[in-house]
Backbone bond lengths (Angstrom), bond angles and torsions (degrees), N, CA, C in turn:
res aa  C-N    CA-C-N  psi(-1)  N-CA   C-N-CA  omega(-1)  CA-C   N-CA-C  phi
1 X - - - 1.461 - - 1.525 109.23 -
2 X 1.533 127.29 126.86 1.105 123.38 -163.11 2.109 91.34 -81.49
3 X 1.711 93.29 169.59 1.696 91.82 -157.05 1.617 88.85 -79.80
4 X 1.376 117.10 -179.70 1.311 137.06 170.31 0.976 103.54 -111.53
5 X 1.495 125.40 172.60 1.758 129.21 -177.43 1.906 81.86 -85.11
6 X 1.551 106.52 148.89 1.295 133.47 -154.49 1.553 92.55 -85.80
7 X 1.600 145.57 173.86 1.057 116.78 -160.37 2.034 76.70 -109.91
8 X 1.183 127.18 -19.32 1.475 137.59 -172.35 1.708 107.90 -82.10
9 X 1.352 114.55 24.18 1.763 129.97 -169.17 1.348 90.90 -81.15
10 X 1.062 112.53 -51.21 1.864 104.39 177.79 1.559 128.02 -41.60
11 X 1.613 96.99 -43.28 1.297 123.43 -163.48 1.421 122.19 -86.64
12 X 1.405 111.18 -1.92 1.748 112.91 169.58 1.517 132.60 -81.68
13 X 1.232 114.45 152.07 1.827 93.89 -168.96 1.745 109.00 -67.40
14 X 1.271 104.55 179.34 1.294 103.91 -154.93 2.022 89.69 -100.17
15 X 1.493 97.44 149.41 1.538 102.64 -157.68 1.774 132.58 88.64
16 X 1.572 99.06 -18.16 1.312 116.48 160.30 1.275 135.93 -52.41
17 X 1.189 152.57 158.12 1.440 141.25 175.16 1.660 116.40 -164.43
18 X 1.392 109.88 122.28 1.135 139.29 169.38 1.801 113.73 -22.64
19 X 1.463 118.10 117.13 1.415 102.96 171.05 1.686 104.86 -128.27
20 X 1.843 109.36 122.70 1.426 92.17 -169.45 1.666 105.34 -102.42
21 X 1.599 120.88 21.71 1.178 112.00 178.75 1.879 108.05 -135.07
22 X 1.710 103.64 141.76 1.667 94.22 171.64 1.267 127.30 -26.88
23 X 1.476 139.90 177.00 1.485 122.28 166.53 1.336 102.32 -123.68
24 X 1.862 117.89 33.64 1.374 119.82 164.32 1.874 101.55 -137.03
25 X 1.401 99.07 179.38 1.228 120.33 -153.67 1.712 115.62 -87.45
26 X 0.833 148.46 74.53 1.879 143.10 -165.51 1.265 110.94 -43.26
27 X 0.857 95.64 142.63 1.773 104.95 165.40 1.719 107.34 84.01
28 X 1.335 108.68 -33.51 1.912 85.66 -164.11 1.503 118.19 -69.43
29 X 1.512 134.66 31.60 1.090 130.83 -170.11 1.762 106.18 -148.10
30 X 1.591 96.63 7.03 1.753 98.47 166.43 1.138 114.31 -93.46
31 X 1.099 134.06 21.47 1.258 125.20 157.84 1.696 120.23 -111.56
32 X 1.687 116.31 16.47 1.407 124.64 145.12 1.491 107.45 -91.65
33 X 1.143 140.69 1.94 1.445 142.84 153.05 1.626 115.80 -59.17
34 X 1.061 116.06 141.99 1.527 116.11 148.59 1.455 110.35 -148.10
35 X 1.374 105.89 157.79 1.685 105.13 179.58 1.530 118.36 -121.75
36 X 1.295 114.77 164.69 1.264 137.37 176.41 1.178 102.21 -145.08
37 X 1.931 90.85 173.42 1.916 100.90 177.69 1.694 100.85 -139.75
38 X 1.640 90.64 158.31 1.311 87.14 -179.05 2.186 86.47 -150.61
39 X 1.073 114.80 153.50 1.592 124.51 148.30 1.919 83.57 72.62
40 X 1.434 127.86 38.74 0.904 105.22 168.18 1.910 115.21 91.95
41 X 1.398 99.96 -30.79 1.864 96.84 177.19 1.603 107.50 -127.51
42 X 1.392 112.05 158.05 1.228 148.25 -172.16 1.623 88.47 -66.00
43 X 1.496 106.69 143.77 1.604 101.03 162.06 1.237 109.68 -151.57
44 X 1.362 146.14 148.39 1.037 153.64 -167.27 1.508 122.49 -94.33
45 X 1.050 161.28 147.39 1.356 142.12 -168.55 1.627 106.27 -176.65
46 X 1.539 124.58 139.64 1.423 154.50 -175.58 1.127 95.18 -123.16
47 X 1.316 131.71 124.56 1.581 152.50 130.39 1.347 125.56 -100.99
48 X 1.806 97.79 113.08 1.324 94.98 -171.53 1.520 119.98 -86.44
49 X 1.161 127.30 11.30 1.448 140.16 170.42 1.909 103.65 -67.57
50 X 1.427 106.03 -18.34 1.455 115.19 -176.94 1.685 103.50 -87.15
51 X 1.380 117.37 -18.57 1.276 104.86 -158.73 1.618 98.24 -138.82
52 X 1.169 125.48 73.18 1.153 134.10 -162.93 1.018 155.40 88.65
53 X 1.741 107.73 -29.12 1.594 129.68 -172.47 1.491 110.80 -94.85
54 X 1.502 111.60 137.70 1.564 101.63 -173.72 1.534 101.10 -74.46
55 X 1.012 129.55 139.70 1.686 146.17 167.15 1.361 106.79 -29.08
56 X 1.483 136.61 107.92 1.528 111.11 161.31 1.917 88.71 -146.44
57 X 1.500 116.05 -172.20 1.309 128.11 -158.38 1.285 101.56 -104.04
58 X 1.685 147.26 51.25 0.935 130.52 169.75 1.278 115.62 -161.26
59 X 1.605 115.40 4.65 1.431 119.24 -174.68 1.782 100.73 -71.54
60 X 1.885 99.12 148.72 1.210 104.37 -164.41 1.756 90.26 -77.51
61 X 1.665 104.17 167.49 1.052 135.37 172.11 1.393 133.53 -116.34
62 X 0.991 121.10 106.19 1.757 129.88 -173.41 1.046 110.83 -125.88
63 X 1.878 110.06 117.64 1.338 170.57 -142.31 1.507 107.70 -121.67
64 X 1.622 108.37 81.70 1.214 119.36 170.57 1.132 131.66 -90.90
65 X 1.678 129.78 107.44 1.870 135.88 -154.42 1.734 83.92 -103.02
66 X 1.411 109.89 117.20 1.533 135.79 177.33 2.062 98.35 -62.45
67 X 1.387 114.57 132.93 1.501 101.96 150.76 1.635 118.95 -72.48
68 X 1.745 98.30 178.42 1.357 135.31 -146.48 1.987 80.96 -54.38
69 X 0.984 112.48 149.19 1.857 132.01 160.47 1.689 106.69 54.41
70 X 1.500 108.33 21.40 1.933 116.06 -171.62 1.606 85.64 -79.00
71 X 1.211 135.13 -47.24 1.994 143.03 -135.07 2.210 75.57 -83.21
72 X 0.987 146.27 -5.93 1.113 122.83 -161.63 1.757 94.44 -125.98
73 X 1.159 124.67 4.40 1.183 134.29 162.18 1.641 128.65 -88.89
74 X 1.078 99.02 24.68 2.008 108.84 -161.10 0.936 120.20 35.04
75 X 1.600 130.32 -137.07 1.412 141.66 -172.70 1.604 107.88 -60.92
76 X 1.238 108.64 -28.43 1.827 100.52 162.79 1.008 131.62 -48.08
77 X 1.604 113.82 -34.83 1.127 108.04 149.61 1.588 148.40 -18.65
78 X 1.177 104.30 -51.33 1.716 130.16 174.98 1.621 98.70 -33.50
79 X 1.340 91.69 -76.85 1.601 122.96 176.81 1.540 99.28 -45.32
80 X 1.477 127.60 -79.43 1.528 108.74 -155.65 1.254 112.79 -65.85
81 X 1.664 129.92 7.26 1.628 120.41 -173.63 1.888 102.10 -92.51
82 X 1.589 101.45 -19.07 1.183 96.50 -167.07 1.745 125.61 123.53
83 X 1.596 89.91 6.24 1.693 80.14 -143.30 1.443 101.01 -111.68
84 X 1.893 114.85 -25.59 1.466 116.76 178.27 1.299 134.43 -50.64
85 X 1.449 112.48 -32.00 1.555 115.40 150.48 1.386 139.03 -43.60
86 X 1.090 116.19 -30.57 1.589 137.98 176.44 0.769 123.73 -65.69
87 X 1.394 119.89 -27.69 1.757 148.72 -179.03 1.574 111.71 -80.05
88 X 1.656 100.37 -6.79 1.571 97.59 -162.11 1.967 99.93 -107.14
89 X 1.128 94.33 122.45 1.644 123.89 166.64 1.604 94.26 -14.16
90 X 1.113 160.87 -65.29 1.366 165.57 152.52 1.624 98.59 -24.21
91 X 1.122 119.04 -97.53 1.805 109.42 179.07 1.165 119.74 -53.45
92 X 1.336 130.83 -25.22 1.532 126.67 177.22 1.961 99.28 -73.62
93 X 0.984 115.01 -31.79 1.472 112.94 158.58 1.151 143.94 -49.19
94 X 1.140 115.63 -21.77 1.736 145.58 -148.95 1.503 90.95 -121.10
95 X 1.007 143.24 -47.21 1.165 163.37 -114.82 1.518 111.95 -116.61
96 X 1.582 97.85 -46.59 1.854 129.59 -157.92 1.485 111.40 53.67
97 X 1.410 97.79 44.56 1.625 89.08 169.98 2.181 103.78 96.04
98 X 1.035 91.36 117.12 1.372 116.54 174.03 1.566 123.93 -129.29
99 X 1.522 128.77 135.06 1.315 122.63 139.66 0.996 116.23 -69.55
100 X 1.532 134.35 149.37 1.622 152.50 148.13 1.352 112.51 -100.29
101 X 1.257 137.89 140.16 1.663 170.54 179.28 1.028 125.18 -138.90
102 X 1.435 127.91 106.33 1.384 130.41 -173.53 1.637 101.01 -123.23
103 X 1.697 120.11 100.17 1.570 103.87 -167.00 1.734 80.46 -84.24
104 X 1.559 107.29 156.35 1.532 116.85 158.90 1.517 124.40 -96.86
105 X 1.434 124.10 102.37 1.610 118.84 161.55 1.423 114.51 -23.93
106 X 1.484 109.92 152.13 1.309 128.35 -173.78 1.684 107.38 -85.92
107 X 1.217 106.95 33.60 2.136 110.13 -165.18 1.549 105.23 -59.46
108 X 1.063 110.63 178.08 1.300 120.28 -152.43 1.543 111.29 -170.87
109 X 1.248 112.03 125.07 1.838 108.18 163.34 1.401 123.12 -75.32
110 X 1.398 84.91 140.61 2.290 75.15 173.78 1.347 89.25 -104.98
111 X 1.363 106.88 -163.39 1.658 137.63 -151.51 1.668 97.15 -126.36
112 X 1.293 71.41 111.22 1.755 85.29 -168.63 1.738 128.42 111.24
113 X 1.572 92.45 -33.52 1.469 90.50 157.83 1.585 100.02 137.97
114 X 1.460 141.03 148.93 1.560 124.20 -163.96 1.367 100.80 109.13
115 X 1.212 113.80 162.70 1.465 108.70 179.07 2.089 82.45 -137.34
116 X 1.394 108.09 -171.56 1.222 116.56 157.03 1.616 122.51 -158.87
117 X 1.120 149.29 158.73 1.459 138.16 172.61 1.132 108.02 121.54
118 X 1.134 120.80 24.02 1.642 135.64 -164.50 1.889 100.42 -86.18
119 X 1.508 128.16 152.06 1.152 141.83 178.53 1.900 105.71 -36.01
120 X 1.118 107.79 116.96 1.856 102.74 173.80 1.819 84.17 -157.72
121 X 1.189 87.25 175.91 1.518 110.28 -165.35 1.740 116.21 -56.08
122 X 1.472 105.10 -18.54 1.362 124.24 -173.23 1.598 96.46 -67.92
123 X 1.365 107.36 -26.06 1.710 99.68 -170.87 1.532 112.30 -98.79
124 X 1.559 124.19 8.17 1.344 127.60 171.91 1.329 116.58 -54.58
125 X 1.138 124.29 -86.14 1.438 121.30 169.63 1.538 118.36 -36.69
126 X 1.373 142.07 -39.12 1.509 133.43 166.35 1.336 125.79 -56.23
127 X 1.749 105.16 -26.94 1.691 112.54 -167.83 1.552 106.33 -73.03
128 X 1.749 83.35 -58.34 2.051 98.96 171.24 1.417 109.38 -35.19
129 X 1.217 116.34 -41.73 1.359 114.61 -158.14 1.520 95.96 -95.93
130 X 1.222 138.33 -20.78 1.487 125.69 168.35 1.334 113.99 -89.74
131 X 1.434 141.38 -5.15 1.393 156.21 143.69 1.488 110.61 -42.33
132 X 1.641 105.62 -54.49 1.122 102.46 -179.56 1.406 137.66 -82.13
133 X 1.870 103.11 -26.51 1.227 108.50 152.23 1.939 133.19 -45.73
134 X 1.717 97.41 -50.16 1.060 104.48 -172.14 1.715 120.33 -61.98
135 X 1.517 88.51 -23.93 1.954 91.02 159.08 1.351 125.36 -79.83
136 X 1.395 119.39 -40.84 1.185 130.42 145.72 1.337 109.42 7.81
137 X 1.592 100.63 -102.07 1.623 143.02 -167.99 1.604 108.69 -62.49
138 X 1.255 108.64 -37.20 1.597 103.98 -171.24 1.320 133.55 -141.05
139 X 1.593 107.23 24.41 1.660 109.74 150.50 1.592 89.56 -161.44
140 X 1.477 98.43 168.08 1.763 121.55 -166.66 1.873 95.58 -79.24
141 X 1.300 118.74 40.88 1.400 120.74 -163.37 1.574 143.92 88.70
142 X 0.831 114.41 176.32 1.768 104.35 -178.05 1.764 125.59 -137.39
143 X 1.263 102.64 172.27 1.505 77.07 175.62 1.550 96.61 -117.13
144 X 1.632 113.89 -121.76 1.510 116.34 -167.68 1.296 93.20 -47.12
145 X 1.725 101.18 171.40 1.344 114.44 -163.00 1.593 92.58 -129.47
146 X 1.540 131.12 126.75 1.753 120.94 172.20 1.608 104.25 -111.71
147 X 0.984 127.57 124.04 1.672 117.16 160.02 1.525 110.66 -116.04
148 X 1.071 84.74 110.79 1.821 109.33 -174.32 1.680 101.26 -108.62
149 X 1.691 106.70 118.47 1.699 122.69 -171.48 1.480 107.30 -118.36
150 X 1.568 114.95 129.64 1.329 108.24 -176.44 1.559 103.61 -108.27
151 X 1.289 112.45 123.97 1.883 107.35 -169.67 1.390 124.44 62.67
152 X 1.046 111.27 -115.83 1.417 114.84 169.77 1.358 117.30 -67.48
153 X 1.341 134.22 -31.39 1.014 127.01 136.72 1.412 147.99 -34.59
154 X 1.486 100.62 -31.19 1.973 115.70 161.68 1.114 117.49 -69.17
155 X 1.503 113.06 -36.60 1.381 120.65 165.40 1.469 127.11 -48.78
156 X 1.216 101.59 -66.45 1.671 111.79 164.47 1.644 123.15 -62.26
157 X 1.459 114.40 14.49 1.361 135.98 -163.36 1.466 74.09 -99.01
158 X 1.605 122.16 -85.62 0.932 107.85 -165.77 1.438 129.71 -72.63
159 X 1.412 119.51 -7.66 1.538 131.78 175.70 1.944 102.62 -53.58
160 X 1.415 100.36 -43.48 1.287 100.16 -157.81 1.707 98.08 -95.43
161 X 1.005 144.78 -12.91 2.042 151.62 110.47 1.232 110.88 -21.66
162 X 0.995 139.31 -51.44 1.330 140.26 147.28 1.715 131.28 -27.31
163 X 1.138 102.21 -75.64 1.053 117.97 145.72 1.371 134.86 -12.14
164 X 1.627 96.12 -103.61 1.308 104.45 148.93 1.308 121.68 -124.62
165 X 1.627 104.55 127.72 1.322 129.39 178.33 1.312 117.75 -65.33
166 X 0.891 142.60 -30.27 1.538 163.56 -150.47 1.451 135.02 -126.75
167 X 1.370 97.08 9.43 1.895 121.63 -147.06 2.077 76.04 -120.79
168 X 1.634 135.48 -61.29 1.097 116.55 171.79 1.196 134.40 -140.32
169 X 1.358 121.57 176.66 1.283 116.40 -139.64 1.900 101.77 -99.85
170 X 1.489 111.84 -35.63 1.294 116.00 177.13 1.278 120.00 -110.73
171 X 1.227 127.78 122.00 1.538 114.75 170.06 1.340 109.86 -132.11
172 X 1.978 105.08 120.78 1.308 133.38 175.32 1.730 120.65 -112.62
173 X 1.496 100.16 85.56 1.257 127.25 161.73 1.475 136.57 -67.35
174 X 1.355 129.55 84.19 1.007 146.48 -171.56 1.430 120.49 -82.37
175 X 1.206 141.51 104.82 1.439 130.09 -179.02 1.387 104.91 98.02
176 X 1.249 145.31 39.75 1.724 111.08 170.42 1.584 94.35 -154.67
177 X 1.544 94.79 175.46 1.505 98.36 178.54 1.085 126.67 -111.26
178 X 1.583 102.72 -22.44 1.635 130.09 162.28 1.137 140.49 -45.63
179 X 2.069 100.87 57.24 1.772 107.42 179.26 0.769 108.34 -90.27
180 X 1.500 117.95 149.86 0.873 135.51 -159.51 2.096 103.21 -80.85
181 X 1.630 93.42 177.50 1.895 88.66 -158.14 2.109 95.54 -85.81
182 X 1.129 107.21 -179.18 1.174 109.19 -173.80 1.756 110.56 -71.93
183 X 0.962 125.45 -22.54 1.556 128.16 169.14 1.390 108.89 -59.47
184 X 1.471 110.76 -50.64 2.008 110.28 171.65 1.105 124.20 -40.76
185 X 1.692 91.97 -49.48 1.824 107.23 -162.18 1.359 87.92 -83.39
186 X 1.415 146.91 -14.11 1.359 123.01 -171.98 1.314 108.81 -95.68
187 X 1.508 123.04 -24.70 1.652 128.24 153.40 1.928 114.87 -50.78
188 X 1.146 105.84 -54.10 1.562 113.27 -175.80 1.381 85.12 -55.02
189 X 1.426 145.05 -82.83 1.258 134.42 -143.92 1.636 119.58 -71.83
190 X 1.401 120.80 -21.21 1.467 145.20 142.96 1.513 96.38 -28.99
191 X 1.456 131.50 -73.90 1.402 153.96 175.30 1.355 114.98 -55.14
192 X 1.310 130.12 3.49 1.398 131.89 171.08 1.703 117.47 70.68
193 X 1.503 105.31 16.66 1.532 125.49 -160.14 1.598 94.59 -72.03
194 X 1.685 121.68 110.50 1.444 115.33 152.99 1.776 121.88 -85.17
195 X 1.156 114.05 158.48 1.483 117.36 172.75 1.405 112.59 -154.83
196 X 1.358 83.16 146.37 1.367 111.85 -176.76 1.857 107.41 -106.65
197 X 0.884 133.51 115.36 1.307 144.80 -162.39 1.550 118.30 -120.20
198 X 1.403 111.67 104.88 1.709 110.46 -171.57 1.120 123.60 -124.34
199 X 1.211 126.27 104.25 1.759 116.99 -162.61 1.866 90.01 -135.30
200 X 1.907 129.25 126.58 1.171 118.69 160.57 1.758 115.07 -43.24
201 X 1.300 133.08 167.85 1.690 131.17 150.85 1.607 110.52 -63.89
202 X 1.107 106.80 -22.84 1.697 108.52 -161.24 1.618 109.27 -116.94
203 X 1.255 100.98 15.65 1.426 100.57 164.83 1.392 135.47 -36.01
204 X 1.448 116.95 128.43 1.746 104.79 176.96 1.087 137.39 -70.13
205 X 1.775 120.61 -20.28 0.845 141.39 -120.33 1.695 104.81 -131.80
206 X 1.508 105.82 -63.75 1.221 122.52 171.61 1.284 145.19 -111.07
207 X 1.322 136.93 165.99 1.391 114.47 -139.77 1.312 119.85 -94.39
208 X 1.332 158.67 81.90 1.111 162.36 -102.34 1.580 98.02 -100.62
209 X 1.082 124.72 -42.74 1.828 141.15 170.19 1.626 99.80 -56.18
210 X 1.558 115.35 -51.62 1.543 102.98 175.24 1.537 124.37 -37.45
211 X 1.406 95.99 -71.33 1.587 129.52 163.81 1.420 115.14 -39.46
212 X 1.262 140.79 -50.28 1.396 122.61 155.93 1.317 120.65 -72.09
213 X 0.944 132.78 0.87 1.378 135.80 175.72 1.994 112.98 -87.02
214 X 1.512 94.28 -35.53 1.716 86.74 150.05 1.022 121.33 -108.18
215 X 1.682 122.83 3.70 1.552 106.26 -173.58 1.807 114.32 -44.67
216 X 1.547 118.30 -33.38 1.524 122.03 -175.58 1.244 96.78 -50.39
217 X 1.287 128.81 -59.90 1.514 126.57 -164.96 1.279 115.11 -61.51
218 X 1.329 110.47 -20.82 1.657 92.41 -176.51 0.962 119.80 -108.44
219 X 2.098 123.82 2.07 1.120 124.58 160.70 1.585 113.12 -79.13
220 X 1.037 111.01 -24.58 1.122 103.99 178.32 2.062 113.14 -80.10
221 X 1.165 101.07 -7.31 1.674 80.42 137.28 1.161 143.09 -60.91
222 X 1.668 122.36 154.61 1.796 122.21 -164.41 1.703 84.05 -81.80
223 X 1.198 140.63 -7.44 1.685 110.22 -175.99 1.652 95.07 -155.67
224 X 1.428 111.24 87.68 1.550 112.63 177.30 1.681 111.98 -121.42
225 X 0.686 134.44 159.37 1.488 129.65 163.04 1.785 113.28 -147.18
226 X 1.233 97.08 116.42 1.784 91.25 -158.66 1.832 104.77 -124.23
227 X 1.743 110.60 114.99 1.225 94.21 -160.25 1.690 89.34 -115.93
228 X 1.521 122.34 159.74 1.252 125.26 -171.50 1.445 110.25 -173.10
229 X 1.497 114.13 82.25 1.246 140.00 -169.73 1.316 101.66 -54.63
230 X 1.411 121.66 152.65 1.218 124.76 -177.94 1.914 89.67 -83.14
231 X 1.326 117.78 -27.60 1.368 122.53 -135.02 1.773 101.31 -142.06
232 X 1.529 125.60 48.87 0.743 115.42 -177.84 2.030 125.81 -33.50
233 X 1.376 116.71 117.86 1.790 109.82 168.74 0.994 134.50 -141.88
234 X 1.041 121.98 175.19 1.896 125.79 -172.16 1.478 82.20 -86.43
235 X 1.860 97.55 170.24 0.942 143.77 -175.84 1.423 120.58 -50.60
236 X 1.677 106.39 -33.46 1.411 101.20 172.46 1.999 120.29 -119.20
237 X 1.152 80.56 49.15 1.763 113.07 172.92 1.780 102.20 76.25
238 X 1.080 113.37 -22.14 1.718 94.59 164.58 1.637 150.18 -33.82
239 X 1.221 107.52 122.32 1.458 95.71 -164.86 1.756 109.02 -68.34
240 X 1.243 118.84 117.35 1.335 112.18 165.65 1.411 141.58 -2.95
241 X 1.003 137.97 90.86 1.972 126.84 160.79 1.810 93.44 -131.78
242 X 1.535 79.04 128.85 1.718 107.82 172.39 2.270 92.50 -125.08
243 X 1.291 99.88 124.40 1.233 93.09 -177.64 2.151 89.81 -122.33
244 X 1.307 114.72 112.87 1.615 117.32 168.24 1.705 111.50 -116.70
245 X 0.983 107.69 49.08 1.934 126.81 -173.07 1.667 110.13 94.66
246 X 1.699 117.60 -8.22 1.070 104.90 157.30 1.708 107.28 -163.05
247 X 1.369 149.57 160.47 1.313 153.96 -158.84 1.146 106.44 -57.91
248 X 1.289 118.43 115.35 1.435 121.36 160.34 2.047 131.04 -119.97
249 X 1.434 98.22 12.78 1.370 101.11 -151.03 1.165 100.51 -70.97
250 X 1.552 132.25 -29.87 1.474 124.23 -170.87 1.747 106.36 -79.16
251 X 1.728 96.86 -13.12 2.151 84.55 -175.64 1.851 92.03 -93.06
252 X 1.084 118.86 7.20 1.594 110.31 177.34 1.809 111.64 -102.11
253 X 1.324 107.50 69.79 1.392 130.23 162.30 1.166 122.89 -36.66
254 X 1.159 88.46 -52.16 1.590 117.24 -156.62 1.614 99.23 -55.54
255 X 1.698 123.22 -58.26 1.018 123.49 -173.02 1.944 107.39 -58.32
256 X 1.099 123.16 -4.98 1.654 104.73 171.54 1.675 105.78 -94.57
257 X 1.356 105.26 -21.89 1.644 109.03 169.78 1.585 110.46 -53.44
258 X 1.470 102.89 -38.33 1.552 93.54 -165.52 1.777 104.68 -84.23
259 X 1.537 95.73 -16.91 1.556 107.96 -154.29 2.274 75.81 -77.91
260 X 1.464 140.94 8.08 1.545 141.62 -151.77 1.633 111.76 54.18
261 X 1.359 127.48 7.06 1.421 117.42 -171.53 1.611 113.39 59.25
262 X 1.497 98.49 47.73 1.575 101.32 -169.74 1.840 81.96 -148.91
263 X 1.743 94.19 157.09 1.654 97.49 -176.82 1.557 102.70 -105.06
264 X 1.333 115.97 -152.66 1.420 116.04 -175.93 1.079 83.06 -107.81
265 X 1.341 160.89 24.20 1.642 125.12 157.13 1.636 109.42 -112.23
266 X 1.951 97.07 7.35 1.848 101.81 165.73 1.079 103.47 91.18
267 X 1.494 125.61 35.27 1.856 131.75 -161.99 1.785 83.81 -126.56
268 X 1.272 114.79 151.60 1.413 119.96 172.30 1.646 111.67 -84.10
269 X 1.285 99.08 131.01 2.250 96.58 176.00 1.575 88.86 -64.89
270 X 1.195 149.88 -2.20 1.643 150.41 149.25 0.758 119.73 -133.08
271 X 1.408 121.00 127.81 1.602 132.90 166.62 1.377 111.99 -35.46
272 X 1.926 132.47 -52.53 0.788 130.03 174.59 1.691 135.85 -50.44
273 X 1.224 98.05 -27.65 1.550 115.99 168.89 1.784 117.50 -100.25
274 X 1.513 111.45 52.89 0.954 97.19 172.28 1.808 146.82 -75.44
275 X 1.443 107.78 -0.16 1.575 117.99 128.79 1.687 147.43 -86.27
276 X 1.980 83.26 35.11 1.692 91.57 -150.91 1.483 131.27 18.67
277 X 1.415 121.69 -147.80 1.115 121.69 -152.58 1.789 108.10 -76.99
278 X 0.382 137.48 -30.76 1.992 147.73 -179.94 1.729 90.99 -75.65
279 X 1.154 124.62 -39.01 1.606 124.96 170.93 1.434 100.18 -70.93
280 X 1.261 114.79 -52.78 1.893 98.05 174.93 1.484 129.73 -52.77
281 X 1.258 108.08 -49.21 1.302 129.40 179.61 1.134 110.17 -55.69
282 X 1.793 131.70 -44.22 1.311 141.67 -174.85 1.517 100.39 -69.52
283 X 1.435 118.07 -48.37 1.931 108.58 -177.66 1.477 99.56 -92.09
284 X 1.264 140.50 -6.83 1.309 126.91 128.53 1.896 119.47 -22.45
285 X 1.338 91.07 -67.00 1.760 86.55 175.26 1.068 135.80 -84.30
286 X 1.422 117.38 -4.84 1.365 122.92 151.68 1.023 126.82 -65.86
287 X 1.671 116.83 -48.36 1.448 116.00 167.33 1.233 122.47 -43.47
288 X 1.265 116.94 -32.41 1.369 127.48 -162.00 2.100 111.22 -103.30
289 X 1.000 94.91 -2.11 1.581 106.24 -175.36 2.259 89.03 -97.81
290 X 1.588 99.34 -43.92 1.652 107.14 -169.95 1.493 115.17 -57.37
291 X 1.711 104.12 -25.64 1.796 114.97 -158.54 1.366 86.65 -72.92
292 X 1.417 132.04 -41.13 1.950 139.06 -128.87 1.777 81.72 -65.46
């Protein structure tokens, strides 16, 4: 569907300009994917022992939860969770080697139009259990653990933190409003749980008042990092518009995550991340290699 003027067109600074497409390429990195199934769903998976890295038992693993109606789009999928970038020789560099996991929801079209089968609590116990298979079956183990959720997927970021508190080590929630209450977050941080927390201000979707209403709680975790652009954008400084029957470009985060939170002229979308996101993640594991 071609985009519509955004309903927030008024509201950009002046000299600004509209970008309604990623500022990277789809698809050229699904074919370092391959899939299997386990617990009933399809799952997607990158091993970097396949693509350069010598095989050993501790490379981290990042656990990408697809948003609401992505599992009915095929291998695009990859791409809309966030995760096809990661796969690419440049971040797998940065990184020293990563697994990728993309489990797929069981979604579904209805009759008439809607889909249904989307991430809810019914799928906690199946995911755990296809997480664990997929280590199982296809590497000699892992080390840190990241679960990074795009939308409805952030949601189930924290559904499945919830859950279990103790099961991982990073959780990067993109898109939602659904933090968890202060008893969770005081177990997660009990559990050594860091997060990374990403929601635009101008989101369409979700509730921006929710989200400051715990932002206190979650800075006051010992390891949070919480970013929330006034101005969600692509890669080559454009302000976001995703139009799919109605505006979504500022709640689609996710695509500057994949884009590293870095632009095309190699400037950070935050000062604080000045190796954007694959730079976080990397002194993420240092920090976490320094504590042992």
């Amino acid at each position: 569907m071609a985009n519509t003027t955004p309903p927030w067109i008024d509201q950009i600074p002046e000299g600004d300009f509209i970008s309604t497409e990623p500022s990277y390429e789809t698809g050229i990195y699904f074919d370092l994917f391959r899939t299997d199934e386990a617990e009933g769903m399809k799952y997607y998976f990158f091993d970097p022992s396949e693509h350069g890295f010598p095989k050993k038992k501790n490379f981290p693993l990042l656990i990408f939860l697809h948003g609401g109606s992505n599992a009915l789009v095929g291998e695009l999928c990859i791409n809309y969770t966030g995760a096809e970038y990661y796969a690419s020789p440049d971040y797998q560099k940065t990184l020293g080697g990563a697994y990728i996991l993309v489990p797929i929801a069981n979604e579904y079209k209805l009759e008439g139009g809607g889909y249904a089968g989307s991430w809810d609590e019914s799928y906690t116990d199946p995911v755990m259990k296809l997480i664990d298979a997929f280590i199982g079956k296809h590497t000699d183990g892992v080390g840190v653990k990241f679960l990074l959720g795009n939308s409805a997927g952030a949601r189930f970021t924290f559904a499945l933190a919830t859950h279990a508190p103790d099961k991982f080590d990073v959780l990067v929630p993109v898109g939602t409003d659904a933090i968890p209450d202060d008893d969770v977050m005081d177990e997660l941080e009990r559990n050594g749980v860091t997060l990374f927390f990403a929601d635009g201000l101008r989101d369409e979707i979700v509730s921006h008042e929710k989200i400051e209403a715990r932002r206190p709680r979650m800075e006051r975790m010992k390891n949070c990092f919480i970013y929330t652009p006034e101005w969600v954008r692509n890669a080559d400084k454009g302000i976001a518009s995703i139009n799919f029957g109605f505006e979504m470009g500022q709640h689609c985060l996710m695509n500057g995550v994949q884009s590293n939170l870095m632009f095309l002229d190699g400037t950070p979308m935050d000062p604080r991340l000045p190796g954007g996101m694959t730079g976080w993640i990397a002194e993420e594991l240092k920090r976490r290699e320094s504590d042992k």
